[in-house]
TIRO-2110 file (N, C-alpha, C; in Angstrom, 1 decimal):
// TIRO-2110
-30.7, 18.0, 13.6, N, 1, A
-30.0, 17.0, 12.8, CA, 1, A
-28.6, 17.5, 12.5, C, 1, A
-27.5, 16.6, 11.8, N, 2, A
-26.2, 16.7, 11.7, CA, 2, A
-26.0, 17.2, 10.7, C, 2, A
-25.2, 17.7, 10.1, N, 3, A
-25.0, 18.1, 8.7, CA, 3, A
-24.4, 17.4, 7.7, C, 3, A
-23.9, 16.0, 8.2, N, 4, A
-23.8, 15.6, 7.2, CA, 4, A
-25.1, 15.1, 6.4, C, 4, A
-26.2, 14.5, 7.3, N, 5, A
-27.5, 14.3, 6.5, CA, 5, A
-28.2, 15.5, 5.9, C, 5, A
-27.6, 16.7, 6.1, N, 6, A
-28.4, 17.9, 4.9, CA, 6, A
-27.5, 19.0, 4.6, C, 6, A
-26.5, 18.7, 4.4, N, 7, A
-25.0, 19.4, 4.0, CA, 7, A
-24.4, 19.0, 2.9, C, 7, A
-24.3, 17.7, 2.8, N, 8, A
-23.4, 16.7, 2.0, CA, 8, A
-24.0, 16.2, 0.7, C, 8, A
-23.9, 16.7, -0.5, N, 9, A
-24.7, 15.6, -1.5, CA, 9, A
-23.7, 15.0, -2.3, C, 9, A
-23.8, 14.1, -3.2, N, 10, A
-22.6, 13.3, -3.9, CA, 10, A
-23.3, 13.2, -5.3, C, 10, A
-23.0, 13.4, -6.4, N, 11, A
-23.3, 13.3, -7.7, CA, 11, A
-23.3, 11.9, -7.8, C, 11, A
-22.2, 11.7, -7.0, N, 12, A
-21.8, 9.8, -7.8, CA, 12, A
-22.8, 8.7, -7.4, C, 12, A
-22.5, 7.2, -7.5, N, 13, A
-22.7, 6.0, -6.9, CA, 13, A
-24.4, 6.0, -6.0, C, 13, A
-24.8, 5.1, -5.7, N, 14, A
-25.7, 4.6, -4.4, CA, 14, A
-25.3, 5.0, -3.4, C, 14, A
-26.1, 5.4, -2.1, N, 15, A
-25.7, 5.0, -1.1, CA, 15, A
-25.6, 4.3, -0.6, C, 15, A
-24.4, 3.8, 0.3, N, 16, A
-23.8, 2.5, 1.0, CA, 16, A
-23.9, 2.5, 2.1, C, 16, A
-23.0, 1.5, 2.7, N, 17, A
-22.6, 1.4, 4.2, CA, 17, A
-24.3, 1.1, 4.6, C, 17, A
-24.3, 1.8, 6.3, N, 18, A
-25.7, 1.6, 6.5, CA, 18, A
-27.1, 2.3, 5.9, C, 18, A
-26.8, 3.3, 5.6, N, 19, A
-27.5, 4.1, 4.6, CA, 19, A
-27.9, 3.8, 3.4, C, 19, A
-27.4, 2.5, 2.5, N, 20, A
-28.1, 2.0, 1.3, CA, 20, A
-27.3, 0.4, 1.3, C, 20, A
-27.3, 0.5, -0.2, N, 21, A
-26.8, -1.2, -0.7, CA, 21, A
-25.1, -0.8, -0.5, C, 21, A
-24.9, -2.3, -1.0, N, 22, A
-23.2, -2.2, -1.1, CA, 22, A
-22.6, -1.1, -2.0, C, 22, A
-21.2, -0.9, -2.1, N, 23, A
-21.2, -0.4, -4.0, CA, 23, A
-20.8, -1.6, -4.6, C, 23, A
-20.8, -1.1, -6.1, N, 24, A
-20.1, -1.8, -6.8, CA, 24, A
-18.9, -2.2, -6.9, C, 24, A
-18.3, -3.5, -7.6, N, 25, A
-17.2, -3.6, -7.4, CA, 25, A
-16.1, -3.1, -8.1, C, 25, A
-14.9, -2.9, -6.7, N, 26, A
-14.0, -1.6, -7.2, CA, 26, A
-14.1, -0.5, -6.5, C, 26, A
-15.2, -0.4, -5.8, N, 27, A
-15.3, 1.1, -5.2, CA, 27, A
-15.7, 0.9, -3.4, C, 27, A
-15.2, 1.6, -2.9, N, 28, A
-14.9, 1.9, -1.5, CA, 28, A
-16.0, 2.6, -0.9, C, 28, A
-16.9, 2.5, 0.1, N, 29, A
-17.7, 3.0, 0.5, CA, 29, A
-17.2, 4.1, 1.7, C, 29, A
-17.4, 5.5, 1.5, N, 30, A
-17.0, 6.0, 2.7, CA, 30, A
-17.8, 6.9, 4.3, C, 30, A
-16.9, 7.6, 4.7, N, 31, A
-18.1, 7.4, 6.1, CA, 31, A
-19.3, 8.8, 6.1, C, 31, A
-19.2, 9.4, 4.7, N, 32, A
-20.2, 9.7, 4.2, CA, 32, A
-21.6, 9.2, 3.6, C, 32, A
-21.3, 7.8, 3.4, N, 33, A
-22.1, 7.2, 2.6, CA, 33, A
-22.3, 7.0, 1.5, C, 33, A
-21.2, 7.3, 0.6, N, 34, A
-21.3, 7.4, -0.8, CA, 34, A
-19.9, 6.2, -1.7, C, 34, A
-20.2, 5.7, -2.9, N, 35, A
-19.2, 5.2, -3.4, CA, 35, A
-18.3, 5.8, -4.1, C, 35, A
-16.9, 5.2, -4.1, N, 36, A
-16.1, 5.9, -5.1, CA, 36, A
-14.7, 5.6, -4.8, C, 36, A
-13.9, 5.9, -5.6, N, 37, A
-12.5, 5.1, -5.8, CA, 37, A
-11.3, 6.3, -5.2, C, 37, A
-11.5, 7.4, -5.3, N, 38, A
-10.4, 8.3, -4.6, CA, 38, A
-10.0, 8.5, -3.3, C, 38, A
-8.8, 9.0, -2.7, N, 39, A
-8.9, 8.9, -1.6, CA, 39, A
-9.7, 9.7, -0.6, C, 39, A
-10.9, 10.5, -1.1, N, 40, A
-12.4, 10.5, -0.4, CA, 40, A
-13.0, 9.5, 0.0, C, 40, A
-13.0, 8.5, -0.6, N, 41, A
-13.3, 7.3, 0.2, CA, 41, A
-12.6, 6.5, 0.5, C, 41, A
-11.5, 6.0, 0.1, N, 42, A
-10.8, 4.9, 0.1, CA, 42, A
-9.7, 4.8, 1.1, C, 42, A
-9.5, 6.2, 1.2, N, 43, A
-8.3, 6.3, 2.5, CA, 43, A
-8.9, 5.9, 3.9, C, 43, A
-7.7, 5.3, 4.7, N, 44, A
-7.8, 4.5, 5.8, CA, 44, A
-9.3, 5.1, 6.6, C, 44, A
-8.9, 6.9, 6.9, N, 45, A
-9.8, 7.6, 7.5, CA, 45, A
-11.1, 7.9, 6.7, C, 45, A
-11.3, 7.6, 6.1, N, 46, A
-12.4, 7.8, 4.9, CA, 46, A
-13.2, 7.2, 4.8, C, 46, A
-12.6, 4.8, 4.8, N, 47, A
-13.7, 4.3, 3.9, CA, 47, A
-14.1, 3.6, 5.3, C, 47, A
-15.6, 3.2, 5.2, N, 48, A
-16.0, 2.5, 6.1, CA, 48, A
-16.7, 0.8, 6.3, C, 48, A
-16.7, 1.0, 4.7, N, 49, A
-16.5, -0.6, 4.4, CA, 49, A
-16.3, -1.1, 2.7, C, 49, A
-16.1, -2.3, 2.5, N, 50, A
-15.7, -2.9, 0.9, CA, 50, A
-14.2, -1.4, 0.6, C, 50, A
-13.4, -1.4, 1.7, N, 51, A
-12.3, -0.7, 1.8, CA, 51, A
-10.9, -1.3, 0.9, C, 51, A
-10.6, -1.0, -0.3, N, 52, A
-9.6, -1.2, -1.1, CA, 52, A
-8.2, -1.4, 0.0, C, 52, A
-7.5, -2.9, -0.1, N, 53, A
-6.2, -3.2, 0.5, CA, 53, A
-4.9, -1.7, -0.8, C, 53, A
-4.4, -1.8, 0.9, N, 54, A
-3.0, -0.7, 0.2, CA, 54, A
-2.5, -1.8, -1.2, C, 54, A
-2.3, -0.5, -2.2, N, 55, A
-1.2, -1.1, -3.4, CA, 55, A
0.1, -1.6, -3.0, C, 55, A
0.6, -2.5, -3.1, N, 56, A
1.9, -3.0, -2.9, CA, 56, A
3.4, -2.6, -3.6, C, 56, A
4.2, -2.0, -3.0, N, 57, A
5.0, -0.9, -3.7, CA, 57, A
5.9, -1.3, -4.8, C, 57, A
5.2, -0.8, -5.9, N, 58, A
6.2, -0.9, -7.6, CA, 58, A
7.3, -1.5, -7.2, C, 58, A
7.6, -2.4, -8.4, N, 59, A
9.2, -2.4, -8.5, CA, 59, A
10.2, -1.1, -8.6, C, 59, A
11.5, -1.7, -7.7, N, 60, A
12.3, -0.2, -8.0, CA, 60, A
13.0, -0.5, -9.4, C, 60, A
13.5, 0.7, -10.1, N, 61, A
14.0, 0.3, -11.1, CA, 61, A
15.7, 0.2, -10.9, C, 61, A
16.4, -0.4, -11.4, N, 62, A
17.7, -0.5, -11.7, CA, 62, A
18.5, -1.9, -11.6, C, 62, A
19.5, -2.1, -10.5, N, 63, A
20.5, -3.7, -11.3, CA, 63, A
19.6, -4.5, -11.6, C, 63, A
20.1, -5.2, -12.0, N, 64, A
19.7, -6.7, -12.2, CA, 64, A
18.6, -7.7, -11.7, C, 64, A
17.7, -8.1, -11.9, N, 65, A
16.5, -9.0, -10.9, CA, 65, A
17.5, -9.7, -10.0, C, 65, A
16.8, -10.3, -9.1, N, 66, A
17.6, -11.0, -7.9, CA, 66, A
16.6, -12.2, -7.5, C, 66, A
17.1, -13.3, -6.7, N, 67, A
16.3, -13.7, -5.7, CA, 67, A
16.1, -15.2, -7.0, C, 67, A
15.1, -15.2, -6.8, N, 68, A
14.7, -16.0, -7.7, CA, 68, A
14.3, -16.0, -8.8, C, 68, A
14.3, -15.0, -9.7, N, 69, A
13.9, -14.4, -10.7, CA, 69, A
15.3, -14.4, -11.1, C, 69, A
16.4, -14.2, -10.6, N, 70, A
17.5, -13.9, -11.7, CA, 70, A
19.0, -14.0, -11.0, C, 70, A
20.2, -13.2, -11.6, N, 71, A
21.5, -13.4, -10.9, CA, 71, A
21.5, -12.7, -9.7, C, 71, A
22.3, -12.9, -9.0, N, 72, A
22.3, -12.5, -7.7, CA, 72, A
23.0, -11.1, -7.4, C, 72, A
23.0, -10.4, -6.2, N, 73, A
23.1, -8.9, -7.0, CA, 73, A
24.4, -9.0, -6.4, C, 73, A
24.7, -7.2, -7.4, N, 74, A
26.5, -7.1, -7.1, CA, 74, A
26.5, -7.0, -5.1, C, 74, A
28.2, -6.8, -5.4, N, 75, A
28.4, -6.6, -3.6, CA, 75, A
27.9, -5.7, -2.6, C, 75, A
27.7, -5.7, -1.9, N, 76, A
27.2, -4.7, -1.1, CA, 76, A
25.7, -4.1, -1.4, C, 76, A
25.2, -5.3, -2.4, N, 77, A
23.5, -4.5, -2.2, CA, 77, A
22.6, -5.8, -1.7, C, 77, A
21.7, -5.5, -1.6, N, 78, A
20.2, -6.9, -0.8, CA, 78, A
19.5, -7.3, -2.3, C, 78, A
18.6, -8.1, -2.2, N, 79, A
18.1, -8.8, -2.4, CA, 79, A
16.4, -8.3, -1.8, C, 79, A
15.9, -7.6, -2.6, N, 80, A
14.4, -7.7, -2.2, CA, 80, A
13.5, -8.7, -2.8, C, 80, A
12.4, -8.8, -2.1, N, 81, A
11.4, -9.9, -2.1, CA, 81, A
10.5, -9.4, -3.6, C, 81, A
10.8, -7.9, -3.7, N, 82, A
10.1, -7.7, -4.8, CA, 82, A
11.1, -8.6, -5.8, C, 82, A
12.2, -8.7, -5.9, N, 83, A
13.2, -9.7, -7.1, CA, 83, A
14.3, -7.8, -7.7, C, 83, A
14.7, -6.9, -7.0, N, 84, A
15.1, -6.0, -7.4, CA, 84, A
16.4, -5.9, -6.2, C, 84, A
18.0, -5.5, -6.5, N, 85, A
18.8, -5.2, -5.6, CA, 85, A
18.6, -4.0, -5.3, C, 85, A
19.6, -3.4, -4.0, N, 86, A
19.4, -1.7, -3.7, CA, 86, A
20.4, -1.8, -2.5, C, 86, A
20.4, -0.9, -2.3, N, 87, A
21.1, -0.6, -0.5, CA, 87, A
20.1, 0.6, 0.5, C, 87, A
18.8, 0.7, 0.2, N, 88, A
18.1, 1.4, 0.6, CA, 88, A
17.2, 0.0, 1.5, C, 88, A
16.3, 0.6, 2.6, N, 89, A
15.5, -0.1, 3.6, CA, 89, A
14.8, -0.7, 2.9, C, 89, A
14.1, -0.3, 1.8, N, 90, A
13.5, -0.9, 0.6, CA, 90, A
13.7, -2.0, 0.3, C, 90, A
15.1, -2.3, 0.3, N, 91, A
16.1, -3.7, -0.4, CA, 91, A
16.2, -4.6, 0.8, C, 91, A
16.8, -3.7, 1.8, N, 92, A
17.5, -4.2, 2.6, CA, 92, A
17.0, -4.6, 4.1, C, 92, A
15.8, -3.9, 4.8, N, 93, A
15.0, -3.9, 5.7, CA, 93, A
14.6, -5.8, 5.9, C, 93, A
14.9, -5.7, 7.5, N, 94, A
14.5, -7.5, 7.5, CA, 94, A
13.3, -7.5, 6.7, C, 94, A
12.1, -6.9, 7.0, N, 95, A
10.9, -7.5, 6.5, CA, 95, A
11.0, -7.2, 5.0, C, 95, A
12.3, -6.9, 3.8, N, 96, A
11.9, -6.6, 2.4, CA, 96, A
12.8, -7.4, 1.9, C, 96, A
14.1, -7.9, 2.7, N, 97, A
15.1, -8.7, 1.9, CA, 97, A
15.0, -10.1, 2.1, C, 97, A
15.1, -10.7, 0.9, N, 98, A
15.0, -12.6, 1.0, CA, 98, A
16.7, -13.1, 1.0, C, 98, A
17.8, -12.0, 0.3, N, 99, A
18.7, -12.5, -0.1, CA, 99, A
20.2, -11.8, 0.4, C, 99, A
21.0, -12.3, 0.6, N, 100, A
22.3, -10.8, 0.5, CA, 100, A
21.8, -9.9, 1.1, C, 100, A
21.3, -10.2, 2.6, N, 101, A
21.3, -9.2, 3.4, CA, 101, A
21.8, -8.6, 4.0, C, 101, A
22.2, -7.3, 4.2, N, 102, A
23.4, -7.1, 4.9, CA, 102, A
23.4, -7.0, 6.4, C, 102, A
24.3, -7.2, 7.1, N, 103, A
23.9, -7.3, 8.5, CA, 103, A
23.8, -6.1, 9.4, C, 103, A
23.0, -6.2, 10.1, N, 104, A
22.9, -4.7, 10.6, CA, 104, A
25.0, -4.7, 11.6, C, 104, A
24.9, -3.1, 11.2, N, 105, A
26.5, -2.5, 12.1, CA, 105, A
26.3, -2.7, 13.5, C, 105, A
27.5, -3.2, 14.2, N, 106, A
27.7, -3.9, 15.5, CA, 106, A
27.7, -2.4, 15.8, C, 106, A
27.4, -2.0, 17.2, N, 107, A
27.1, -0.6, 18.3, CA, 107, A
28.4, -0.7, 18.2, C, 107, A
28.5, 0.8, 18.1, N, 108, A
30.3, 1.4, 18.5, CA, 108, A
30.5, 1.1, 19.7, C, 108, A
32.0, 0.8, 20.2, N, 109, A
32.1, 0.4, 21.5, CA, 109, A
32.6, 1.8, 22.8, C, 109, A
32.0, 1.3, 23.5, N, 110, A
31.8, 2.2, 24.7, CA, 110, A
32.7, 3.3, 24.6, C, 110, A
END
């Protein structure tokens, strides 16, 4: 036999996955068999099913809201979708800016 069936015990939760019921809700089943919310289970490599989607990244903090939420930002910064200006990829990356984006630098010439 493997070790994880007589190596492995878990204080916490039911067993899940194929080895028992679901877990509860909120908690990530992982490929140990057990539930729970840290990245022992939850991470990509970890959970094996009822797998928590990634958090969506905080607001940054600083100018002014943007976008639709508020005034439009000073010069030279983007417009993210979160509603926050910057000059970082964050702000400014096609897939993060809605607004005042800057255009990517034309290739130096030959």
């Amino acid at each position: 036999e493997n070790c994880v069936s007589q190596c492995l015990t878990s204080p916490g939760p039911p067993n899940c996955g194929n080895r028992g019921a679901p877990c509860p809700d909120g908690m990530c089943c992982s490929i140990w068999g057990y539930c729970g919310t840290s990245d022992a289970y939850c991470a990509p490599g970890n959970c094996v099913s009822q797998c928590l989607p990634p958090s969506p990244l905080p607001p940054a903090p600083g100018p002014p809201n943007c976008g639709n939420r508020g005034a439009p930002c000073p010069d030279g910064m983007c417009c993210s979708k979160w509603g926050y200006c910057g000059t970082s990829d964050a702000y400014c990356a096609p897939d993060n800016c809605v607004s005042q984006c800057l255009e990517p630098s034309p290739p130096p010439p030959p």
